[in-house]
C-alpha positions in Angstrom: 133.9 102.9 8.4 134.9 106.1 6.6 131.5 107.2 6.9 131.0 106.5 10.0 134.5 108.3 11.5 133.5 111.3 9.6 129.9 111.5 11.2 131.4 110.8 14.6 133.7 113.8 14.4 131.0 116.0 12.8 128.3 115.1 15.5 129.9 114.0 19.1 128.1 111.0 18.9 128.9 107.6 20.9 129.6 104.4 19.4 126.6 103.2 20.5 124.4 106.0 19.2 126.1 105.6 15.5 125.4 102.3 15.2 121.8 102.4 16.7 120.9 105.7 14.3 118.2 105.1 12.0 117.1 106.6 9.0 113.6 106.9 10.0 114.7 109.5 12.4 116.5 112.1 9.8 114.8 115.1 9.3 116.0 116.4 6.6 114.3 119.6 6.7 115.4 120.5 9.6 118.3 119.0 9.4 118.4 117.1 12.6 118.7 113.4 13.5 116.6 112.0 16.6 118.8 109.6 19.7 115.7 107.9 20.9 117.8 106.0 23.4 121.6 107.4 24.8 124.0 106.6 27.2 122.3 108.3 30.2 118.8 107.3 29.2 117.9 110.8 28.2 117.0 111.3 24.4 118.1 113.7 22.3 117.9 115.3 18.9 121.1 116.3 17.3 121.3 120.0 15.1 123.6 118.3 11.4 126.3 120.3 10.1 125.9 120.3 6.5 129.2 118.1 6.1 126.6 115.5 8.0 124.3 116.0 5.7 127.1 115.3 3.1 128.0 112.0 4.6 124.4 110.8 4.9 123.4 111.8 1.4 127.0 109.9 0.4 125.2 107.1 1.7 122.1 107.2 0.4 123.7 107.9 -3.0 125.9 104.5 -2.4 122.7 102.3 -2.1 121.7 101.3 1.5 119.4 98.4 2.5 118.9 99.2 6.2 116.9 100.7 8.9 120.2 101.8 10.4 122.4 104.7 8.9 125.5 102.0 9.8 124.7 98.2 9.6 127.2 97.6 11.5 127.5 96.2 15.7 129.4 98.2 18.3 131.6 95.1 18.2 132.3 95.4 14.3 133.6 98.9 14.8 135.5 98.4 17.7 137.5 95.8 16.1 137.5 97.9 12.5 138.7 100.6 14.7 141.3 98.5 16.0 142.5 97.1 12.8 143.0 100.7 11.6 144.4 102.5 14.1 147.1 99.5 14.0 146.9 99.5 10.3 148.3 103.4 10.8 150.6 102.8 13.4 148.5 104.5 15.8 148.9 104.5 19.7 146.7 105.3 22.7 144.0 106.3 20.2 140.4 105.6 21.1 137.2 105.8 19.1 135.9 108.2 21.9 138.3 110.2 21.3 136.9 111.3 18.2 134.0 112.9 20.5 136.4 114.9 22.3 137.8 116.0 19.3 134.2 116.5 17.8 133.0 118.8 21.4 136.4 120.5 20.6 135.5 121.6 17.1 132.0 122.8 18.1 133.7 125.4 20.8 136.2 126.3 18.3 133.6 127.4 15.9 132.5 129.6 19.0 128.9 127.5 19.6 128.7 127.9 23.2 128.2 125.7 26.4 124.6 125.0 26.3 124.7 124.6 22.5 127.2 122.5 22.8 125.5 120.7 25.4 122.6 120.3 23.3 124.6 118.6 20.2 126.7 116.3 22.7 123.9 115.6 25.1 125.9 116.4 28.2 123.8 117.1 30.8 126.4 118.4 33.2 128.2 121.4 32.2 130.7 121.1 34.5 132.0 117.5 32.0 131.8 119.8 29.1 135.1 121.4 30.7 137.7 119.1 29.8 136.8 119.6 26.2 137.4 123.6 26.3 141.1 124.1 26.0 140.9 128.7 26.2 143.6 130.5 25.4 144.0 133.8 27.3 144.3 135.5 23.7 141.4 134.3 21.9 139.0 135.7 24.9 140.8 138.8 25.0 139.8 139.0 21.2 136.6 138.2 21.7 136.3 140.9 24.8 137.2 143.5 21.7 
C-alpha cells in the first residue's frame, strides 16, 4: 500500500487507474505510463516524475509476479485505506483526496493548466479550478 499512496500523490491517478496499471505499458524511456481505459472513457498517457520512477523501480527491485504494477482490487485498497486512516486516527480523509493533493502539487511546481490537464486527464478546465488555491502574492511574484 505504501507504494501505491506514494504513486497516487506523485501521479493524480484514480483508484481505479492504480490498480488497473500494468507494466506492459511503462515506458521507461520516456518515462511515461499509458491509461488505456479511465474514468471518462478517454485514454491517457501519464508524463512520471522521477520519484515515480523511484517507486516503480522499488517494485521491480522487491520481486513482482504480475501484469499489474498493484495486485491488488479497488476493494482491497479501499478497505486497506480504511484500516489505516483508522489505524492513524484519521477523519474525513478520502483516498481521492490524495488526487487533489497530487493536482495541488503539480500547480505548485508551477506546471500549468493544460499540463496539468494532461497529467490528471481532466478534460474540463473549468474542474481543474478547485485544485488551484492562488495567492495574490505568489502571482504578483511571478508578474516580476
Amino acid at each position: 500500500m505504501g507504494s501505491l499512496l506514494r504513486f497516487a500523490i506523485e501521479t493524480g491517478m484514480r483508484r481505479g487507474e492504480l490498480v488497473n496499471a500494468r507494466w506492459q505499458f511503462v515506458d521507461w524511456a520516456r518515462r511515461t505510463l499509458h491509461i488505456p481505459e479511465t474514468k471518462n472513457g478517454h485514454p491517457r498517457t501519464i508524463p512520471l516524475s522521477g520519484e515515480a520512477i523511484r517507486i516503480l523501480r522499488g517494485i521491480l527491485d522487491g520481486g513482482h509476479d504480475s501484469v499489474r504494477i498493484f495486485p491488488l482490487s479497488a476493494n482491497a485498497v479501499r478497505l486497506a485505506w480504511g484500516r489505516l486512516i483508522k489505524r492513524a486516527r484519521i477523519t474525513n480523509l478520502r483516498l481521492h483526496d490524495l488526487r487533489h493533493e497530487a493536482v495541488s502539487r503539480f500547480f505548485e511546481k508551477g506546471l500549468s493548466v493544460p499540463e496539468v490537464a494532461l497529467i490528471s486527464g481532466h478534460r474540463d478546465y473549468r474542474m481543474l479550478a478547485r485544485y488551484t488555491h492562488l495567492r495574490p502574492e505568489d502571482v504578483a511574484k511571478k508578474l516580476d
